[in-house]
N, C-alpha and C positions, 0 to 999 in steps of 0.2 A: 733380404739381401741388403738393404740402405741400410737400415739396424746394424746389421754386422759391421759394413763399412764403417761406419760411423763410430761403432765401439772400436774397430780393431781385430783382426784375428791374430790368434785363434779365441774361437767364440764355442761356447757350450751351449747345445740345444736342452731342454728340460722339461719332460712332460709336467703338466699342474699339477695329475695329481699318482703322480711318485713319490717315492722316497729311499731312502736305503741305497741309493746310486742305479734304480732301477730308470727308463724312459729316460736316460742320458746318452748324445753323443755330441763326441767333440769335431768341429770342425774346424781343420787349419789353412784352407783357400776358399774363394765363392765357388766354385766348382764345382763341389759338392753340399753347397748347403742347401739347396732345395729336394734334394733327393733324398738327404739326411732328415729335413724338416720334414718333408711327406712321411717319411719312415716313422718317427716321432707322432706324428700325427697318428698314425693309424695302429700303431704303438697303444700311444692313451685311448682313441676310441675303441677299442678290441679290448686288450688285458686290462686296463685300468678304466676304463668306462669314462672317460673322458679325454677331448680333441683336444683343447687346448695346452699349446707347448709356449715356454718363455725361451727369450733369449740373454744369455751374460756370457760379459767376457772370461776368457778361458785363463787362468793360472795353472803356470807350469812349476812344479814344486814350491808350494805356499805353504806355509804355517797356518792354520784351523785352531782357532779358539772361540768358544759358547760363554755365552754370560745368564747364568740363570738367576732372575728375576722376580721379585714378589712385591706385589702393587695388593693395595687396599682399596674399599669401595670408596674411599674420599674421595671428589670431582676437582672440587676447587683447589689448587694449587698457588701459593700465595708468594713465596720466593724457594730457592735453589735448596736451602736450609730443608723447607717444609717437604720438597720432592725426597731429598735423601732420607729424613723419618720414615716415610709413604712409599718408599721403592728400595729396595736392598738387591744388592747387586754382587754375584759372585761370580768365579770366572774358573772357565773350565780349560786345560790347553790339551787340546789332541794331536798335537804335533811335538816332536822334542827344538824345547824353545826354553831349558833352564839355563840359567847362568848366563841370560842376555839383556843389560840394563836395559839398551833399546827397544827391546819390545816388552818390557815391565812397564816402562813410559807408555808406551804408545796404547796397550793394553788398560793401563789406566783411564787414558782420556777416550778410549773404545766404553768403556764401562761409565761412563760421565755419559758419553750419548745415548747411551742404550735406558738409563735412568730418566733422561732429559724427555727422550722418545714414549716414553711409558706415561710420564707427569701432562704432558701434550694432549696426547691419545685422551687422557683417562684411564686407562689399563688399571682390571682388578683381576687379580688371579696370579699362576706360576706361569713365566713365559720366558723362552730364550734366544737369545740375539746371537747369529751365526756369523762369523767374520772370517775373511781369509784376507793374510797378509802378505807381502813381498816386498822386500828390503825393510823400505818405513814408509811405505804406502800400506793403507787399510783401506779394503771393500767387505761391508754391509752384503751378504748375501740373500736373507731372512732371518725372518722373526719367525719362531715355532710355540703357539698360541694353547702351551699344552707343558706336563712333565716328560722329558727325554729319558728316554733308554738309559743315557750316560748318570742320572740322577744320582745313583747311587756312591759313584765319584764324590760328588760335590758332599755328598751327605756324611763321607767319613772322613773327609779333611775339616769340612767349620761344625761337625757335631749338629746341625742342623737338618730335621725333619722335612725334608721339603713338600713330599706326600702329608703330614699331619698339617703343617702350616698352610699348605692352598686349600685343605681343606673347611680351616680355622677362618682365615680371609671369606671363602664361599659364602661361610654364615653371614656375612657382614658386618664382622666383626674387623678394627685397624689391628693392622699389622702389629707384631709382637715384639717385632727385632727393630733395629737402627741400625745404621751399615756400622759405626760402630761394634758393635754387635757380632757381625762377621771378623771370624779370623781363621787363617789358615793354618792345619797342624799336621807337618811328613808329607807322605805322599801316597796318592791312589791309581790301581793300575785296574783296568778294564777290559776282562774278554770276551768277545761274542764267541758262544757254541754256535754253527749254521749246521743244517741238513742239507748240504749240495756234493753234487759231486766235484772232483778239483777239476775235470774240462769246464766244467761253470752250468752245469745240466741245473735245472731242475727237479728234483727229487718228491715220488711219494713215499712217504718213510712211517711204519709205526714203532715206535720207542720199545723196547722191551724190556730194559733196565738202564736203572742210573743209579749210581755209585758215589756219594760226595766226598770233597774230599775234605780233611780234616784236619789242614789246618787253621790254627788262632788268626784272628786280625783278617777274616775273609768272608766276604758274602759269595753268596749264591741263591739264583733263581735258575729251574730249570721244570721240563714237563716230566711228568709222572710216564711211568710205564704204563702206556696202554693206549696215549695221545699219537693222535695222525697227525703227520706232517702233511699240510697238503701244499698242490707244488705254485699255487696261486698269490700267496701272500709271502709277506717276511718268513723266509727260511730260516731266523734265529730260535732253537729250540733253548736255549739258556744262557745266563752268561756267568763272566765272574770277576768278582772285584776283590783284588787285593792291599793290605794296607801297610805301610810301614815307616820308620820315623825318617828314613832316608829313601831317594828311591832305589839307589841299589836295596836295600833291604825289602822293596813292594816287589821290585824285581825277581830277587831269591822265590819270596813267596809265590810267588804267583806261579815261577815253574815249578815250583812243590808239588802248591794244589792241583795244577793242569794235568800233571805227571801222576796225580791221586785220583784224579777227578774218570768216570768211564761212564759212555754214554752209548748204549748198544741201541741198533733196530734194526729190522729186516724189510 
C-alpha cells in the first residue's frame, strides 16, 4: 500500500512468474489493492507455482516498444564506441506510433540505454528491453533474458537471424554485426493464433488440421495436427507474420493470409 502511494495510482499488480498478461490486475484506488494483491498471490502460488507479485505503475493507453539486443562474451568495456561494436540494438514497435518524429527521438535515446544497460551488466547473449511510453515520458518495464515470440518481426525488417546470431554469440565467439550494420526495410505485421474461448475460458483443445496459407513475403509457425492444447500454459497454438514494403501493403497481406490460413480442433 506505501509502494502504491508512492508510485501513484492506478498501479498494476504482476505475478513474477507470468507472462502473456496472465497474474495481472490493475488497481485504480487503495481499497482494493490488498484484496487484489492477495488474489495475485495466491494466483502465482496455485497456477504458476510462484507467491511473489511486483508492483508498477499503471499506463492508461501507452505506446509498447521492445529493443532486441545482441551482446557478446566481451566483459571489458572501454568507451561508448566499444559498447556499440559489442551490443546492437534493434527496435520493435507494438503499438501504432509511425510517422511520429517524437517518439523516433525518444525511441532512440530508449535504445542508447538499453545498449549502455547491456555494456554495464556484461550481457552476453539475445535480450530484450520492454518500454511503455506516454506523451515523452518513457518507463523501463523489463528486460526479457531470452528470444521473444515477436522475433520474427525484427528478423524480416533488418534481414538479420537473430536465432542463428545468439546462437553464434553462445560459442563465444564476438558479435558479427555493428549497429551499423542494422537497417530497417518496409514493414512487419505479427499474429498470435490462441486456443481460447472469446469469454476468455481456458481451453483443452487437440488440433485436427491446419491449412497454411500461401501467401509470398509471410511466415508461419504453428502445431501440427495431433498436438493438445493444454489449458495450463500459453494458449498460442501459432502465429503469423506478414511482410511488406509499406505497411499498408504488410496490412493487405496479412488479411490474405489470415483469411487463407485454417486451424481446426475439437
Amino acid at each position: 500500500m506505501r509502494v502504491a502511494r508512492k508510485v501513484g495510482y492506478p498501479v498494476i499488480i504482476k505475478a513474477s512468474g507470468g507472462g502473456g498478461g496472465r497474474g495481472m490486475r490493475v488497481v485504480h484506488t487503495g481499497g482494493g489493492a490488498a484484496q487484489r494483491r492477495q488474489h495475485d498471490t495466491d494466483r502465482g502460488a496455485g497456477r504458476l507455482r510462484n507467491p511473489v507479485v511486483y508492483l508498477e505503475k499503471y499506463l492508461e493507453n501507452p505506446r509498447h516498444i521492445e529493443f532486441q539486443l545482441l551482446a557478446d562474451a566481451i566483459r571489458t568495456w572501454c568507451t561508448s564506441a566499444s559498447a556499440i561494436a559489442r551490443s546492437s540494438a534493434v527496435t520493435r514497435r507494438s503499438s501504432r506510433n509511425r510517422r511520429r518524429p517524437a517518439f523516433r527521438e525518444a525511441a532512440r535515446q530508449d535504445g542508447e540505454r538499453c545498449v549502455e544497460a547491456c555494456r554495464k551488466i556484461g550481457y552476453r547473449g539475445a535480450g530484450t528491453f520492454d518500454f511503455s511510453t506516454k506523451k515523452k515520458s518513457s518507463f523501463s518495464s523489463r528486460m526479457n533474458t531470452r528470444i521473444q515470440v515477436e522475433h520474427p518481426v525484427t528478423e524480416m525488417v533488418t534481414g538479420v537471424d537473430l536465432v542463428q546470431e545468439q546462437i553464434y554469440v553462445a560459442t563465444g565467439q564476438k558479435l558479427r554485426l555493428r549497429q551499423k550494420d542494422i537497417q530497417f526495410r518496409g514493414h512487419a505485421i505479427e499474429c498470435r493464433i490462441n486456443a481460447e474461448d472469446p469469454t476468455g475460458s481456458r481451453l483443452r483443445l487437440e488440433i485436427t488440421s491446419y491449412h497454411p496459407p500461401a501467401v509470398r513475403h509471410s511466415r508461419r509457425f504453428a502445431r501440427l495436427p495431433g498436438y493438445t492444447v493444454p489449458p495450463y500454459y500459453d494458449s498460442m497454438v501459432g502465429k503469423l507474420i506478414a511482410y511488406g514494403a509499406t505497411r499498408e501493403q504488410a496490412v493487405a497481406r496479412m488479411r490474405i493470409a489470415l483469411s487463407e490460413m485454417v486451424v481446426e480442433a475439437s
